[in-house]
C-alpha positions as CSV (number, residue, x, y, z in Angstrom):
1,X,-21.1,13.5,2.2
2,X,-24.2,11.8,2.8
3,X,-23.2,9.9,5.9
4,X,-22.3,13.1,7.1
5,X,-25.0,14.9,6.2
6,X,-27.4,12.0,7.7
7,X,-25.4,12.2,10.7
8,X,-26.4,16.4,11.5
9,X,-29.5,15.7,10.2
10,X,-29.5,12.9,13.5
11,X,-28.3,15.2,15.6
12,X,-30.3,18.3,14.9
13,X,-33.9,15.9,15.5
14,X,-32.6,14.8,18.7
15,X,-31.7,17.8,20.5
16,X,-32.9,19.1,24.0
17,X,-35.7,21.0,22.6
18,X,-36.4,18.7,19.4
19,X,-35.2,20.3,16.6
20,X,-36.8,21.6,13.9
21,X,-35.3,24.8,13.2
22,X,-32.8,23.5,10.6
23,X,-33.7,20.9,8.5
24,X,-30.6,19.3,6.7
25,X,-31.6,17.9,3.2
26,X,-30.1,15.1,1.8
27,X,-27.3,14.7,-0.8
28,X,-29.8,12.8,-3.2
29,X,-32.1,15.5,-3.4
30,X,-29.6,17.5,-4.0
31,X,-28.9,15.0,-7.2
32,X,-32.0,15.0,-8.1
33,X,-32.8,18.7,-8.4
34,X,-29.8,19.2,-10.4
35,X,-30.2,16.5,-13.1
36,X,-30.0,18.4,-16.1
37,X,-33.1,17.9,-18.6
38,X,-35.1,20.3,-20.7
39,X,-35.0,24.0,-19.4
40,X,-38.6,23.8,-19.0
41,X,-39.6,22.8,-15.2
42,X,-42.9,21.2,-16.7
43,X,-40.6,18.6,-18.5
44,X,-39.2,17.9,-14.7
45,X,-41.1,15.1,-13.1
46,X,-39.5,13.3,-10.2
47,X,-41.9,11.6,-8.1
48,X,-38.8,9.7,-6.5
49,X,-37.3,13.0,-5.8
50,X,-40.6,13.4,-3.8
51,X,-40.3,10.9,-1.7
52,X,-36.8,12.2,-0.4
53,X,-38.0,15.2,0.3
54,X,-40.7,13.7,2.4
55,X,-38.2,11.4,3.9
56,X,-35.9,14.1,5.1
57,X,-38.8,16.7,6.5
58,X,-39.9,13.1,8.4
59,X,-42.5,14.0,10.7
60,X,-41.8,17.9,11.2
61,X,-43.9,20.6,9.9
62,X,-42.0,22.5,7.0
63,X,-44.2,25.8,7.5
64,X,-42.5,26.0,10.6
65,X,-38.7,25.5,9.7
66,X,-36.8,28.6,9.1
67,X,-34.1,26.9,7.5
68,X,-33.7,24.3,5.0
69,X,-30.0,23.5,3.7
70,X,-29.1,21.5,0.9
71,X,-25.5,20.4,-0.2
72,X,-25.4,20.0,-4.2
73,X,-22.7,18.9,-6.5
74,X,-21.7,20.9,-9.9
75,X,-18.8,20.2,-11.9
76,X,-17.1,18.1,-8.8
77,X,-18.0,21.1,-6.7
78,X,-19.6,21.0,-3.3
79,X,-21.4,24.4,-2.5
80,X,-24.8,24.6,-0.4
81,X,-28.3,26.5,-0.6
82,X,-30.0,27.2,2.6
83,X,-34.0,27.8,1.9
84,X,-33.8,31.3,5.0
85,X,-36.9,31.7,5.8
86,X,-36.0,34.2,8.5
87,X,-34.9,36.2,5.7
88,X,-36.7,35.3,3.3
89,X,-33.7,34.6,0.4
90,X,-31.7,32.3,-0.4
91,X,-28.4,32.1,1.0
92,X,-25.5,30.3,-1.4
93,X,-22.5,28.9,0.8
94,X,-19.6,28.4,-1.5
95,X,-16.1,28.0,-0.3
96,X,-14.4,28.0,-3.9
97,X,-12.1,30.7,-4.4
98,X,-13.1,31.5,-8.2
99,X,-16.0,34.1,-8.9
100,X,-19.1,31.9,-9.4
101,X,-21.8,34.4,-9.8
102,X,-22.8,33.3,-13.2
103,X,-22.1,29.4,-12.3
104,X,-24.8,30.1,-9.1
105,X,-27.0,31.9,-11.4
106,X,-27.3,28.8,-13.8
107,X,-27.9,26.3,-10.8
108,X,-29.6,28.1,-8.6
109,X,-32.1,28.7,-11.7
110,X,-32.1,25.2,-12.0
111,X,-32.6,23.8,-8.9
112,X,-34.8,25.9,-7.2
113,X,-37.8,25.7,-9.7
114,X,-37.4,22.1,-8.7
115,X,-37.1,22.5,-5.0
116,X,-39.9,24.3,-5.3
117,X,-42.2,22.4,-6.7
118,X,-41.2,19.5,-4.6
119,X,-42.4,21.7,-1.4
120,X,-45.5,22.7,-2.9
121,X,-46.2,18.9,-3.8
122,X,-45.3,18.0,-0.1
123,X,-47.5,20.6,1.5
124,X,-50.0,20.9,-0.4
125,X,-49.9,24.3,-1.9
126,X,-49.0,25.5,2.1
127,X,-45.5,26.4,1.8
128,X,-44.4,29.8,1.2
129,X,-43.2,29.9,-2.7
130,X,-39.4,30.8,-2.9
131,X,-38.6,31.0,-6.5
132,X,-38.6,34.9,-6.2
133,X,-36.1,35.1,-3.2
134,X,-32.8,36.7,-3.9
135,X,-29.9,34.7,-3.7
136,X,-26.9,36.3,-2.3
137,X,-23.6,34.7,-2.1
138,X,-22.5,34.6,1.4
139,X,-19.2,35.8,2.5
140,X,-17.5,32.6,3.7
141,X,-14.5,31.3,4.2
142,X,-12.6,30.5,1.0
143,X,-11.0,26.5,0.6
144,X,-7.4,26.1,-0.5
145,X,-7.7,22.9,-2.3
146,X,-10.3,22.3,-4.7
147,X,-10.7,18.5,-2.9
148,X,-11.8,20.7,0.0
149,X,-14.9,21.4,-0.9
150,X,-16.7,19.1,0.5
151,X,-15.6,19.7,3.9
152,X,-16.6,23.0,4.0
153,X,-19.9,22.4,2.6
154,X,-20.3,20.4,5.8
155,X,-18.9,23.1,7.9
156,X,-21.4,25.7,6.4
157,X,-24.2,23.3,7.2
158,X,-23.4,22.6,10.7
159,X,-23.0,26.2,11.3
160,X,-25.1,28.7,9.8
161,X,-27.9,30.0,11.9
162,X,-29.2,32.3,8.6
163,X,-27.4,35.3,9.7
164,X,-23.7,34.4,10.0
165,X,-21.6,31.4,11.3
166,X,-22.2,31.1,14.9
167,X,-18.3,29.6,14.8
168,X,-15.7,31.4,12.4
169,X,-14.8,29.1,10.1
170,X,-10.8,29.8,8.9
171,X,-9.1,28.2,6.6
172,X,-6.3,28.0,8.7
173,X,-7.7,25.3,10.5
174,X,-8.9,23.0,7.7
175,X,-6.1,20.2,9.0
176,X,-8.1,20.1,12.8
177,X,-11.5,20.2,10.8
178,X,-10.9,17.1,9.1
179,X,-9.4,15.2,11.7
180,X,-13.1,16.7,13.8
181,X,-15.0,15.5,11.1
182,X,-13.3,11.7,11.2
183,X,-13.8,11.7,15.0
184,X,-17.2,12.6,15.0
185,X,-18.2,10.1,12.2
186,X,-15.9,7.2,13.2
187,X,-17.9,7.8,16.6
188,X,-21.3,8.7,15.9
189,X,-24.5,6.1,17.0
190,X,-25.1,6.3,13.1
191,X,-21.7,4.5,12.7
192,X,-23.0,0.6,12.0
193,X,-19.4,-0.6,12.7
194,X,-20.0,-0.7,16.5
195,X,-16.8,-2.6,17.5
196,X,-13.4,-0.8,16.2
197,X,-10.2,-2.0,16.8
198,X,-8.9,-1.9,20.6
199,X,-6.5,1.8,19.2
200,X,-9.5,3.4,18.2
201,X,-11.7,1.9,21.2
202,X,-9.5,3.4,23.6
203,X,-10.6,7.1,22.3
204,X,-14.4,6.3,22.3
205,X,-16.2,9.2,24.4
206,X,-17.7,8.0,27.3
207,X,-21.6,8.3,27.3
């Protein structure tokens, strides 16, 4: 997940118009947001988690991003929460088939406090506050294996443009979205391995 993750995050900053519109936040925020302590957010203190935010927002100005997406892990479950500031809400991308409205309500409660505070410590006081948005439960397409969570996650991240997925995601095509996802990262500049054997050579894209 976090290769991945680093890997859209790549991609979004270095697009034709320079990004900034998405911001993809990293899989160890996500663990740090979620650690489970004392219910009270003034027990919280992460100053590591801090300096992953500020890592991941890099050298873009987070007033300005409409959309900040962050994978998080819960009970070996993948789901994501995109920070839609278009909308202002915030929109939960979960591709489990079971009904997880009380399971959001518990971690959204807990992690967005966090989140929160971790803006407002990065901004200085100048990011709109989100704890009060609403958090709806996107309709999205629904996984067929619980181990397929994580790819979907991915596939919410890389398409959701805070209104709908700009691709339809089916779960019909989870085979051909799995093989995508180990082309693109077996591929990408990210990957350190820069020499693969001759079989795999032969199918690098041409620049």
């Amino acid at each position: 997940m976090s290769f991945f993750v680093t890997c859209i995050s790549h991609d979004e900053r270095h697009m034709a118009d320079g990004g900034g519109y998405r911001v993809f936040l990293s899989q160890e925020l996500g663990e740090y947001v979620n650690i489970e302590e004392d219910p009270d957010i003034s027990q919280w203190e992460s100053p590591a988690a801090l300096s992953v935010l500020q890592r991941d927002i890099g050298d873009l100005d987070p007033t300005k991003v409409k959309l900040f997406l962050l994978p998080v892990m819960e009970e070996e479950h993948y789901s994501v929460y995109c920070i839609n500031f278009i909308h202002d809400r915030i929109d939960v991308l979960d591709s489990s088939a079971e009904h997880h409205t009380v399971y959001h309500q518990v971690l959204g409660d807990r992690i967005i406090r966090r989140l929160n505070l971790l803006f407002q410590e990065a901004t200085n006081g100048k990011m709109k506050e989100f704890t009060r948005f609403k958090r709806p439960i996107i309709d999205a397409c629904l996984q067929s294996h619980d181990n397929d969570c994580g790819l979907y996650a991915l596939k919410f991240m890389e398409l959701w443009n805070g209104d709908s997925f700009h691709v339809p995601i089916l779960t019909g095509k989870t085979d051909n979205y799995k093989s995508q996802l180990l082309f693109y990262g077996l591929y990408h500049t990210l990957n350190e391995i820069k020499k693969l054997p001759a079989a795999l050579e032969a199918h690098r894209p041409r620049q």
